[in-house]
C-alpha positions as CSV (number, residue, x, y, z in Angstrom):
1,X,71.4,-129.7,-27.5
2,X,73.6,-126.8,-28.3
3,X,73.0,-123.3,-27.1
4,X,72.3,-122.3,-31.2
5,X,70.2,-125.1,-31.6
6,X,68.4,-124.1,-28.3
7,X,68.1,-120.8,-29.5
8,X,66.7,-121.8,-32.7
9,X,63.8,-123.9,-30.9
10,X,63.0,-121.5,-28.9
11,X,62.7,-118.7,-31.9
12,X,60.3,-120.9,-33.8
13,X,58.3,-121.9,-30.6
14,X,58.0,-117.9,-30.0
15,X,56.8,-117.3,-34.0
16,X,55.2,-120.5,-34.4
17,X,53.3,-120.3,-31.1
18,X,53.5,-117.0,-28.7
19,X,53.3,-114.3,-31.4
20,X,50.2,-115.8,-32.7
21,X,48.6,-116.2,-29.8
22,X,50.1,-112.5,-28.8
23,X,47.9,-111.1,-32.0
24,X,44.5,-113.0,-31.5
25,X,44.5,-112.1,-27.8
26,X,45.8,-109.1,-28.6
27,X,42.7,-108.7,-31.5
28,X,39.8,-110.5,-29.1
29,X,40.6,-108.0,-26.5
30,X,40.3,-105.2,-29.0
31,X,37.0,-106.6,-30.3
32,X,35.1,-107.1,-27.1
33,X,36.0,-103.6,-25.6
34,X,34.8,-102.2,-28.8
35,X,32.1,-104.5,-28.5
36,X,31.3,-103.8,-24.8
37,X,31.7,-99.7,-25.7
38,X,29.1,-100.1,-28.5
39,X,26.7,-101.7,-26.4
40,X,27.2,-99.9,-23.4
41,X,26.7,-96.3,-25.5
42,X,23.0,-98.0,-26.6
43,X,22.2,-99.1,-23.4
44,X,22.8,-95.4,-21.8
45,X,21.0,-93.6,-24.9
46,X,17.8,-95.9,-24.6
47,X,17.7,-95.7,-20.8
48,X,18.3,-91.7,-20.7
49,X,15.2,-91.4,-23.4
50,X,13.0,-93.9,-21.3
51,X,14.0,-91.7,-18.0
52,X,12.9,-88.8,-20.0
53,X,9.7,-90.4,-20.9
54,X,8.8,-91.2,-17.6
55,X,9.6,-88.2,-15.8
56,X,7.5,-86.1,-18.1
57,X,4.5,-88.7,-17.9
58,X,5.1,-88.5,-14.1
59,X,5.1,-84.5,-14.7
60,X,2.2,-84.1,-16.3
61,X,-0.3,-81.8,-15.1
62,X,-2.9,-80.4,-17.7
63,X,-5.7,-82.4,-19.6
64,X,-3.9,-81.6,-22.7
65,X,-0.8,-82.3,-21.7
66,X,-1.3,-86.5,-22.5
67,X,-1.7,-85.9,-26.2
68,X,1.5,-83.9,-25.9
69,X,3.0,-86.5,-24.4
70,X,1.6,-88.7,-26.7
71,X,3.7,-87.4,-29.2
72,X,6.7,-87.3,-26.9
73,X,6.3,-91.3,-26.7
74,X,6.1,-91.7,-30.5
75,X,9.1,-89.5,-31.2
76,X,10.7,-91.4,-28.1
77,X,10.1,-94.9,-29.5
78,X,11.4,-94.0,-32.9
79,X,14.6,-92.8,-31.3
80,X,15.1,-95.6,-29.5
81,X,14.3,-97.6,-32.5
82,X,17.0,-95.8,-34.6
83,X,19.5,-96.1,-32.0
84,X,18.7,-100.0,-31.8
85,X,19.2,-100.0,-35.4
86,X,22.7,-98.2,-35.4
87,X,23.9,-100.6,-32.5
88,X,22.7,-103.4,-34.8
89,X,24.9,-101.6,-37.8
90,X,28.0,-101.2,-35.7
91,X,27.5,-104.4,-34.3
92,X,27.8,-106.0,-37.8
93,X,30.5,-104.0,-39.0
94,X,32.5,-105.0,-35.9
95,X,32.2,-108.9,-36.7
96,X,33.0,-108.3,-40.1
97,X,36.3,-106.5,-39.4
98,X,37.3,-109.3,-36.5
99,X,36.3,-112.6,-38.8
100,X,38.8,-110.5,-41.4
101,X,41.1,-110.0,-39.3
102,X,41.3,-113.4,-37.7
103,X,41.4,-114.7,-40.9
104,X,44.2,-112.6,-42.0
105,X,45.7,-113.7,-38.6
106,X,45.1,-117.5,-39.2
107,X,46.6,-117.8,-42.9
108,X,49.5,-115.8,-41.8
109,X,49.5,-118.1,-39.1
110,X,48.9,-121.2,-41.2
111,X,52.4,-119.9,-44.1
112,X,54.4,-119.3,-40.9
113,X,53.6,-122.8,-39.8
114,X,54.3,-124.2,-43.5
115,X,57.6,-122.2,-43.6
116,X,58.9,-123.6,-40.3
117,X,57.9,-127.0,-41.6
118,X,59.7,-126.5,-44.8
119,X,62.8,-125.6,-43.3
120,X,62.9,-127.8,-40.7
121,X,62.5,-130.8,-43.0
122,X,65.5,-129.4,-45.0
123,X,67.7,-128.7,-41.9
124,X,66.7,-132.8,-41.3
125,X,67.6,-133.6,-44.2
126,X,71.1,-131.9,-44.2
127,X,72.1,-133.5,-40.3
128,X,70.9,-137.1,-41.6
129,X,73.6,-136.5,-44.7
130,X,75.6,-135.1,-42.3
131,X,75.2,-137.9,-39.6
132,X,75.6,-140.5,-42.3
133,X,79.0,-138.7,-43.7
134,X,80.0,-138.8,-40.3
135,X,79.5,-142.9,-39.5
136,X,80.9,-143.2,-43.1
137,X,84.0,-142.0,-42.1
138,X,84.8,-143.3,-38.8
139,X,84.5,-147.1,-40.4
140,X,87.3,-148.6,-40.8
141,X,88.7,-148.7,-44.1
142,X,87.7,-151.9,-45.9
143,X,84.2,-152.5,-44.0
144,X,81.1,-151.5,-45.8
């Protein structure tokens, strides 16, 4: 193999092969951090309302103090329940713009592959002419 035709391979195995697999690392890693961030912010605003919850049950001193915390525990709950709820949000939203992506990612993916195919039929093509022009003319005259 030449050195050009070397080079040649090894710039379709790196578009045809490493850059693709350069982007949907590249986008996975992206996706889980986000991912892991987003789940990780929930986790710390349920547990710092359940800590408050439980220090001022564990604070209480008064006889009217448990319908005031009572209260607390229903206005507690229904954070908690709105924070669930915007994790939930964010977690869709997050899937939706990675299966878009990747699916960007994948057809371009998908032409590239096509193109490469394309051209490498017609760059066949041309060295069997070639190859056939060249055992064409090394016969010697008269033979077919």
């Amino acid at each position: 193999m030449s050195k050009k035709t070397m080079e040649k391979v090894v710039g379709e195995i790196e578009s045809a092969i490493v850059e693709p697999m350069r982007a949907y690392g590249s986008l996975t890693t992206e996706y889980f951090a986000r991912l892991l961030d987003s789940q990780f912010d929930a986790a710390r605003t349920v547990t710092k309302i359940s800590l408050g919850q439980s220090r001022r049950w564990a604070g209480m001193k008064d006889p009217i103090s448990p319908l005031t915390l009572c209260e607390d525990q229903q206005r507690a709950i229904q954070a908690i329940s709105e924070c669930l709820q915007d994790d939930a949000e964010t977690l869709v939203d997050l899937n939706q713009e990675y299966l878009g992506k990747f699916y960007k990612l994948n057809e371009e993916s998908m032409q590239n592959g096509q193109k490469l195919a394309r051209d490498n039929t017609q760059l066949i093509t041309e060295n069997l002419k070639d190859s056939q022009h060249f055992f064409d003319d090394t016969l010697p005259a008269g033979e077919p």
